[in-house]
N, C-alpha and C positions, 0 to 999 in steps of 0.2 A: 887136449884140454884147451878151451878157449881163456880167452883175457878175463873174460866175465866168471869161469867157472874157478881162476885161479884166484881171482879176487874175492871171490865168498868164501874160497877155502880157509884165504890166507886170516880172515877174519874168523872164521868161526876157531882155527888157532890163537887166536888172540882171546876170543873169547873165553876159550878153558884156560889157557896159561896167563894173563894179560900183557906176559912181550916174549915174543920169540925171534929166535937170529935167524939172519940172509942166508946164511948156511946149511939150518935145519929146513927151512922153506923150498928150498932148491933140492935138498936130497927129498924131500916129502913130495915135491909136485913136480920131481924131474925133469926140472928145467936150470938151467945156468943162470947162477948169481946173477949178472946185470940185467936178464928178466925179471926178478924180482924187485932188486931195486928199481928195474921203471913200473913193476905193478905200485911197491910200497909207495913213490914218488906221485903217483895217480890218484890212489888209496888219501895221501894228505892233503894233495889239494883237494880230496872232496871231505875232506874235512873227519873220517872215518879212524885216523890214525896218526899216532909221531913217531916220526923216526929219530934214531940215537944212537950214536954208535956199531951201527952193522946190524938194529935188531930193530924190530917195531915196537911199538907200547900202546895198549886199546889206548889210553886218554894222552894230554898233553901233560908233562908231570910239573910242568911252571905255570904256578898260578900266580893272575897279576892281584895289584891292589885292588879292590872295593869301595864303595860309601857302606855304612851302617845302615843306610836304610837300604839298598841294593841288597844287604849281605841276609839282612832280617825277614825278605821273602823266600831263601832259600831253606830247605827243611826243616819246617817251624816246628813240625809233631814230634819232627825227631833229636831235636835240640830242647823242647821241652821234656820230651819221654828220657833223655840223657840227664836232664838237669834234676828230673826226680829223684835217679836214682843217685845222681852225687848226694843231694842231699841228704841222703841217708847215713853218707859218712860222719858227716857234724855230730860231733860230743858236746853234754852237757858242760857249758862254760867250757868251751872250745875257743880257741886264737888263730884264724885262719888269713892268709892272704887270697886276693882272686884278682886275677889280670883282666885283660880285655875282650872283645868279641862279643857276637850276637849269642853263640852258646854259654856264656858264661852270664850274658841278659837274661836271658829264659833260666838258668841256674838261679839266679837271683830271686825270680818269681816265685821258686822252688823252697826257700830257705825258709823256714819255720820254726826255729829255737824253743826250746821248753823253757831252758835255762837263760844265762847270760851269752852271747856270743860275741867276741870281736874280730872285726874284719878291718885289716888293711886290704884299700881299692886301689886300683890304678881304672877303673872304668867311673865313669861319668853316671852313664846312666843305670849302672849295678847300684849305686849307692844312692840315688832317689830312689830305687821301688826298694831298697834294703831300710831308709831312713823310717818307712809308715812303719816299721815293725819298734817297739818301744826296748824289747829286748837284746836290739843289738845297737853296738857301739859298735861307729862307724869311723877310721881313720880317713877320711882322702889324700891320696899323696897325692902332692903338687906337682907343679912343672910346666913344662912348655906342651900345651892342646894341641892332639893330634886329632882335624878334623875330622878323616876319613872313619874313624873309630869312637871317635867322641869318648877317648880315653887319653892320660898323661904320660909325657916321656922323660928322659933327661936326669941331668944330676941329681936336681934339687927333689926327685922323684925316688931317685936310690939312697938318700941321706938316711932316710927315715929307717928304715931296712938296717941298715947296720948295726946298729940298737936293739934292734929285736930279734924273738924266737917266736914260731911258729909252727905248729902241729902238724899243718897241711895247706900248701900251695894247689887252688882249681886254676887252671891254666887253658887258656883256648892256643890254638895254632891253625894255622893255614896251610900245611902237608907235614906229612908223615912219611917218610921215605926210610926203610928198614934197614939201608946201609948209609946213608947221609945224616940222617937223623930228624929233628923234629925243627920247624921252622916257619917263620913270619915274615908279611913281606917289608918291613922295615927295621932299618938296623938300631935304631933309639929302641924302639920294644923290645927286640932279639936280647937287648943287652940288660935292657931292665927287665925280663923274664929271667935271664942268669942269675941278678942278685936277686931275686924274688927264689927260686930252687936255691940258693945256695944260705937262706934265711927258714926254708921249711924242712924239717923234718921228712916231709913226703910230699912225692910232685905226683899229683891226679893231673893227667889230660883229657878233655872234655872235647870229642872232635866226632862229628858227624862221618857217616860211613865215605863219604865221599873226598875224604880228606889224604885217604892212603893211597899210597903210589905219586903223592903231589910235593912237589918243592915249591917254596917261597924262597926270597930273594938272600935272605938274614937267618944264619942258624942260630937255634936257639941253645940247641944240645945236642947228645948224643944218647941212644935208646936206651944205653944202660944205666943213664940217668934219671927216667922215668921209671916212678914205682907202678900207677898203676893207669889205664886207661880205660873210659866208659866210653861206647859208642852204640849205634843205635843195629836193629835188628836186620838190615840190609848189606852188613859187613859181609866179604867174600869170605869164605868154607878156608884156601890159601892165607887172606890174610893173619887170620883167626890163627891158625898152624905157626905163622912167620912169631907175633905174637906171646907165643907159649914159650915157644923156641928159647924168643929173648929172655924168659923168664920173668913176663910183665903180667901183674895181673890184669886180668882182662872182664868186665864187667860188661854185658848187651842187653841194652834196655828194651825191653819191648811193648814197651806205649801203654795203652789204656788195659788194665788188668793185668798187668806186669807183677 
């Protein structure tokens, strides 16, 4: 077997499993451990794969920071097609919190109240397209601006919180790791998402398909902390399984005629 034919192999295993060990690779393509580690090592300088601890992983599972507007071209159909279907959870004269991110922007868009709603924001720009609607009452909590997100951090951010009850926390994150848990890449949000679940009733997370298998820098929680997550129709067959597992409900939006 050539270099090249070992290297497609070792990927198309990645592709059904998304990481497999140095161990299984070397009994599958009978060849010896440090053949592999110099394919896997080849494999990530071209950019195809990360290694971690004796195994490979199709993607790199640390995602860095973003701008809001960077974050806002990425899966826009599918952070809108998520955001409809939160919506659907809001009760009439309902008391909800919503955190930060671009899925929790397009959630926003989303929100329609029959009734009265109010919504503690920690986002900026949730609570301008939240403001044209007359039937919600909008809290902003304060603090110190976090530009990259153009959402608030900090004390004077969690004061408000402590006072109140809430039905249900929509929450964005930037990875979802099944054994690490759910995570942001700064630690002022990480910590103001804590008292934000520990102020709601139910924590909804709102995170596009591409968000699993990823860590950010700041945990926020752990999975058996989250009651339910919506994401969009491009979620893997595994993840979905991992999911059930935890006993999370699992909600997949599937866009237009959903």
């Amino acid at each position: 077997m050539t270099k090249e034919d070992r290297h497609n192999a070792i990927l198309e295993q990645l592709f059904k499993a998304d990481s497999v060990l140095v161990s299984d690779l070397a009994e599958l393509l009978e060849v010896s451990s440090v053949t592999i580690r110099k394919d896997l090592t080849d494999l990530e300088k071209a950019g195809k794969l990360y290694r971690s601890h004796g195994k490979a992983i199709a993607i790199n599972p640390f995602t860095s920071n973003r701008s809001v507007n960077e974050k806002e071209k990425l899966f826009p159909e599918e952070k809108y097609s998520i955001g409809t279907e939160a919506a659907k959870f809001i009760t009439p004269n309902d008391s909800i919190i919503i955190a930060s991110g671009t899925t929790i922007h397009a959630f926003a868009h989303c929100v329609k109240p029959v009734n009265k709603l109010t919504v503690v924001s920690a986002s900026l720009q949730s609570s301008i397209v939240l403001s044209q609607d007359d039937n919600i009452d909008i809290i902003q909590l304060g603090g110190m601006l976090r530009h990259s997100s153009e959402s608030v951090v900090g004390d004077y951010s969690e004061v408000l919180l402590k006072g109140c009850a809430f039905s249900k926390l929509f929450m964005g994150v930037d990875g979802i790791d099944f054994d690490f848990g759910i995570t942001t890449t700064d630690m002022r949000e990480a910590h103001l998402n804590q008292k934000m679940m520990q102020a709601a009733q139910k924590t909804i997370v709102l995170a596009d398909s591409s968000k699993f298998g990823r860590k950010g820098f700041a945990k926020i929680g752990d999975m058996e902390e989250v009651d339910m997550i919506i994401t969009d129709s491009h979620v893997k067959p595994s993840d979905v399984r991992r999911i059930e597992e935890l006993g999370i409900e699992l909600i997949i939006a599937h866009g237009k005629g959903s």
